[in-house]
VOPA-148451 format. One line per field, with one value per atom (N, C-alpha, C, CB): z, x, y; residue in three letters. Coordinates in Angstrom, 2 decimals, always signed. Each point is the difference from the previous one (the first is absolute). Glycine has a CB too. Layout:
N
w	[Z, ...];
u	[X, ...];
v	[Y, ...];
aa	[Ala, ...];
***
This chain:
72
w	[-28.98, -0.41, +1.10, -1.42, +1.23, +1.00, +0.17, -0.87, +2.29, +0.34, -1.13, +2.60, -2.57, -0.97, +0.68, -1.48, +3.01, +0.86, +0.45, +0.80, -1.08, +0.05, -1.20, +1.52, -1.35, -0.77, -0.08, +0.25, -2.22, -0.41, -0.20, -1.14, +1.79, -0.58, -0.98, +1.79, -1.67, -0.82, -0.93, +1.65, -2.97, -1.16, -0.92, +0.38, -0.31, -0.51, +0.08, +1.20, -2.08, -0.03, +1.90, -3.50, +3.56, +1.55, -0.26, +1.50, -2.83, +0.41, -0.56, -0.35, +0.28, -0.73, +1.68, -3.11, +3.93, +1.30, +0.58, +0.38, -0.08, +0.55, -1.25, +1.21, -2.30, -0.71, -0.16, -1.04, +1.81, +0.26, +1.42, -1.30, +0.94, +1.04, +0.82, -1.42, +2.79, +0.65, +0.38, +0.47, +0.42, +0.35, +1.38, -2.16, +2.84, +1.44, +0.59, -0.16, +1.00, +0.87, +1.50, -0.82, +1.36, +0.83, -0.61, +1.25, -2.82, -0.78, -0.30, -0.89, +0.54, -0.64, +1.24, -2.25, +4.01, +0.83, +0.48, +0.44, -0.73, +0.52, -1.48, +2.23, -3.59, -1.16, +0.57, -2.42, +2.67, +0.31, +1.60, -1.60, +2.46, +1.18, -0.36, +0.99, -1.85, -0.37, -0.96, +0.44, -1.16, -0.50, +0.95, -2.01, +2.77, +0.81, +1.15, -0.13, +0.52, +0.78, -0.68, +1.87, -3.03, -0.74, -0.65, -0.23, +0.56, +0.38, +0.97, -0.08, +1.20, +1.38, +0.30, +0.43, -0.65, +0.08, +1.28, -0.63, +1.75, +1.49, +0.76, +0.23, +0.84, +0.57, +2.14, -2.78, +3.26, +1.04, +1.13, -0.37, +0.22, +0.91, -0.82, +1.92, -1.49, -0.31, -0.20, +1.89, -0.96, +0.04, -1.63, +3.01, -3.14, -1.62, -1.00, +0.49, -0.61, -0.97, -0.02, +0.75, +0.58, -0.14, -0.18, +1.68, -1.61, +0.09, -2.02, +2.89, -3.85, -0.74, -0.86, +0.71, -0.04, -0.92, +0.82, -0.51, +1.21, +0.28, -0.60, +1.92, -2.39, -1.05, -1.36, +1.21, -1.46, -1.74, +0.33, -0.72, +1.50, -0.18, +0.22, +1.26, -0.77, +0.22, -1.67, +3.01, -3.66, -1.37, -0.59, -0.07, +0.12, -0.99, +0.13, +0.06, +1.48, +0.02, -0.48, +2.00, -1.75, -0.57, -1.50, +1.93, -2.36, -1.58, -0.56, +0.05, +0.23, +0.12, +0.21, +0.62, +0.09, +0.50, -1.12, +2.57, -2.45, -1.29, +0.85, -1.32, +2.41, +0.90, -0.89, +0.98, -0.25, -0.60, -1.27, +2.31, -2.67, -1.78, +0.28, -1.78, +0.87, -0.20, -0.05, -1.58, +2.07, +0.23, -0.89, +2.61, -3.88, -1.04, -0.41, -1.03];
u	[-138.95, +1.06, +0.25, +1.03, -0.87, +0.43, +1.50, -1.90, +1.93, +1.01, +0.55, -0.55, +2.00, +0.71, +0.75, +0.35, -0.57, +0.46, -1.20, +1.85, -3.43, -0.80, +0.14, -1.09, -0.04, -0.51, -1.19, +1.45, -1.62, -1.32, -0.97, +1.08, -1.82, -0.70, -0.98, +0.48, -1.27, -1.08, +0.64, -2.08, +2.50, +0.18, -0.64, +1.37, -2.84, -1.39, -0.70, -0.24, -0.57, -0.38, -0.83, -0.15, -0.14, -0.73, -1.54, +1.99, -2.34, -1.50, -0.26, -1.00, +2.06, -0.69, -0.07, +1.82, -1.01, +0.34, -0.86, +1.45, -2.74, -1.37, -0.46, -0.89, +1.38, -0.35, +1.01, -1.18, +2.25, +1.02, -0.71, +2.40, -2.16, -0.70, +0.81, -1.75, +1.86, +0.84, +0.32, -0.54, +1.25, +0.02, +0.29, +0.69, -0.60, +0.18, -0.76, +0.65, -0.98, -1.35, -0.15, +0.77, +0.36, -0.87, -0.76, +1.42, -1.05, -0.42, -1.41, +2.35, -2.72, -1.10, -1.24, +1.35, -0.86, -0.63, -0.64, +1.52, -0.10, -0.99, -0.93, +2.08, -1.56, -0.94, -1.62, +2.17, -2.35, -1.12, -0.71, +1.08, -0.22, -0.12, -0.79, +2.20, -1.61, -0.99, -1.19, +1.93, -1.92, -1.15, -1.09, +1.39, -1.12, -1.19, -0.53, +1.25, +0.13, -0.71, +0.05, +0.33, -0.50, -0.95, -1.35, +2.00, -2.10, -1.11, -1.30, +2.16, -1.36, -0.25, -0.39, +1.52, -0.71, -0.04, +1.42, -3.35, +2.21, +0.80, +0.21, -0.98, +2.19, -0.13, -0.34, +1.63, -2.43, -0.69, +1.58, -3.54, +4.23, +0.87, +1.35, -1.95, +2.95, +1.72, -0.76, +2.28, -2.53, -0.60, -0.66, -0.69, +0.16, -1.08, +0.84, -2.22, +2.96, +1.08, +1.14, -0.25, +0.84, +0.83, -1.14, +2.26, -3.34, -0.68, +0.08, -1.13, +0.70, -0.48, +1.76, -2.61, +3.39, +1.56, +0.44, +1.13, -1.75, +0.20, -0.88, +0.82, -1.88, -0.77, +0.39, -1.25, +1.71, +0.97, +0.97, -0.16, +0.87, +1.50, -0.66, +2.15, -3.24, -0.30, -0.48, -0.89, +0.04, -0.55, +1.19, -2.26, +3.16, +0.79, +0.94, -0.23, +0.50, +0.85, -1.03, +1.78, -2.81, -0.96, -0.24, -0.71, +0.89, -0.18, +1.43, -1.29, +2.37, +1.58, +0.15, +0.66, -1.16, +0.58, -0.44, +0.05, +1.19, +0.32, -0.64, +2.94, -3.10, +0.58, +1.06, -2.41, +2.08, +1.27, -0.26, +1.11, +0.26, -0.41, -0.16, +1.92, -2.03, -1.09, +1.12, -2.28, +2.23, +1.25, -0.60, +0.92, +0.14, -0.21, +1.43, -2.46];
v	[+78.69, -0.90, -1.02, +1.81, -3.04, -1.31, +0.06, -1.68, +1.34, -0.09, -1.18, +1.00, -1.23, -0.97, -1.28, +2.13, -1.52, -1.03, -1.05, +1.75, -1.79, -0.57, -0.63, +1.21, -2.22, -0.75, +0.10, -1.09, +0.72, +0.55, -1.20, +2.09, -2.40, -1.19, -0.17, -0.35, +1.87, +0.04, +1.07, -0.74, +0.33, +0.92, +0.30, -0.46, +0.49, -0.30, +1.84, -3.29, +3.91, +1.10, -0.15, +0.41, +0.87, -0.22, +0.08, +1.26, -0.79, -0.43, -1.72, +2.96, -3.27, -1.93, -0.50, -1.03, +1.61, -0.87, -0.49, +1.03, -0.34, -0.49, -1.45, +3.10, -3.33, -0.93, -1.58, +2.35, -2.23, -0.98, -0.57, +1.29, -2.34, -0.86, -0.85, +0.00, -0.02, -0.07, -1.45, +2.26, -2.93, -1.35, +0.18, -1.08, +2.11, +0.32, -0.62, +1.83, -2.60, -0.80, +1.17, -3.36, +4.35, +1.16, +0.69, +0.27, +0.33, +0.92, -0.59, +0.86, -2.34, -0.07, -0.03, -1.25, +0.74, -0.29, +1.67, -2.60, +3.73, +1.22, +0.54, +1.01, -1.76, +0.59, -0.60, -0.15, -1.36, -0.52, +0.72, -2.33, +2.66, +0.69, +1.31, -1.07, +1.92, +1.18, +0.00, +0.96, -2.02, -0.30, -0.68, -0.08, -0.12, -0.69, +1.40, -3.11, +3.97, +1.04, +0.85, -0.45, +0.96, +0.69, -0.49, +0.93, -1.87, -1.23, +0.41, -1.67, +1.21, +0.39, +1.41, -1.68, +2.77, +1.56, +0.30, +0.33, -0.46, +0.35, -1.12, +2.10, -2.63, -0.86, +0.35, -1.07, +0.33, +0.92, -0.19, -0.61, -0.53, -0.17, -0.55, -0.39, +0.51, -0.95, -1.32, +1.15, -1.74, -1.43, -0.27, +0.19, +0.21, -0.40, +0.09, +1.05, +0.23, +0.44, -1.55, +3.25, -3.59, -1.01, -1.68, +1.82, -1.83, -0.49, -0.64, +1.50, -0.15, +0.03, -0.85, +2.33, -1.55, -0.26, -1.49, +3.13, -3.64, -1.39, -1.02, +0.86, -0.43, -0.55, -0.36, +1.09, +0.01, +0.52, -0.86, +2.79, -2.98, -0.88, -1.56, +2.02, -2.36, -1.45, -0.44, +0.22, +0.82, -0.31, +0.03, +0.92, -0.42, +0.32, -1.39, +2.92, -3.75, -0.95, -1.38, +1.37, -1.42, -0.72, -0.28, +0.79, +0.52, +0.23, -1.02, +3.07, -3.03, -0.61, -1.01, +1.39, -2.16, -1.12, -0.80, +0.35, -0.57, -1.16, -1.60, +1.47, -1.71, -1.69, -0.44, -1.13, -0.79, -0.41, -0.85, +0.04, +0.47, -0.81, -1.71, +1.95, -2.35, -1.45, -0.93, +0.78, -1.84, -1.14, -0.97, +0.27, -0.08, -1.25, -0.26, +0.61];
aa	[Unk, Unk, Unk, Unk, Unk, Unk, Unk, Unk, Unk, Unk, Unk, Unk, Unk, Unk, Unk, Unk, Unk, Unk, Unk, Unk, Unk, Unk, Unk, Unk, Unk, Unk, Unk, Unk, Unk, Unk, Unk, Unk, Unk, Unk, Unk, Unk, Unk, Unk, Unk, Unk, Unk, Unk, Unk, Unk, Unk, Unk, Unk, Unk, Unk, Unk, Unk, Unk, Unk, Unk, Unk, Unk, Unk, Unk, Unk, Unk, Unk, Unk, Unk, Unk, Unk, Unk, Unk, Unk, Unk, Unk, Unk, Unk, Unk, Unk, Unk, Unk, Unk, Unk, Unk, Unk, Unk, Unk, Unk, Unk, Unk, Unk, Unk, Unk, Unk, Unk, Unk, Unk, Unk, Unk, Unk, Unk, Unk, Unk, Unk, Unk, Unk, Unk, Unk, Unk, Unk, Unk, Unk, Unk, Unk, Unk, Unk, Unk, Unk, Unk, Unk, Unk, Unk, Unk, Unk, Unk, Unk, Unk, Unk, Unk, Unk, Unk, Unk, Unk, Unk, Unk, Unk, Unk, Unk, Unk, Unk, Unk, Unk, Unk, Unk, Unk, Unk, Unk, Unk, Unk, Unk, Unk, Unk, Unk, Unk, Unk, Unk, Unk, Unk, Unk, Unk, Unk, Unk, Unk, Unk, Unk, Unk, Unk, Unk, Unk, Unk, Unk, Unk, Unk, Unk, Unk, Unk, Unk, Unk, Unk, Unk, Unk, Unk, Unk, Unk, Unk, Unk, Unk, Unk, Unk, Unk, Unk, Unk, Unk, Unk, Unk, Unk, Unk, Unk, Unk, Unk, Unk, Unk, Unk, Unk, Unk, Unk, Unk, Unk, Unk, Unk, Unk, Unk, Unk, Unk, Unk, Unk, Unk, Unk, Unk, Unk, Unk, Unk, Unk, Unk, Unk, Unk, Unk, Unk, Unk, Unk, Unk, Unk, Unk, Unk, Unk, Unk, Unk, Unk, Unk, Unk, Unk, Unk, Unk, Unk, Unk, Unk, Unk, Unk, Unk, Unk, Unk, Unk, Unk, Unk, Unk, Unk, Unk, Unk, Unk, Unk, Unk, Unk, Unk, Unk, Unk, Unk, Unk, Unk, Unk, Unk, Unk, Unk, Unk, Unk, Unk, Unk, Unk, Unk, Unk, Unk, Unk, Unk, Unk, Unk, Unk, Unk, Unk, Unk, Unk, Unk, Unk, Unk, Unk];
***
């Protein structure tokens, strides 16, 4: 039973939850983060690991950028 003094955000059965799709931009950077090191397998050092998740956030701001809209 939930506490009543919380708040419920997700009032959705719990197995659909893996199927709601999120808009979180940490949530989607560690979803793309584990897909690439289950990719990868093992990482040999910290360095590569932060290496690999500084990669993911450059594609991902790349993928985004709008520039600037068009002056007419």
């Amino acid at each position: 039973m939930t506490d009543p003094s919380c708040l419920n955000f997700y009032a959705f059965d719990r197995a659909i939850h893996s199927l709601i799709r999120s808009t979180n931009l940490l949530e989607r950077f560690f979803r793309e983060f584990r897909t690439k090191a289950d990719e990868i397998g093992a990482f040999p050092n910290e360095l590569s690991c932060l290496t690999v998740f500084h990669l993911i956030v450059v594609r991902d701001h790349a993928q985004h950028d709008r520039g600037a809209p068009a002056k007419t």
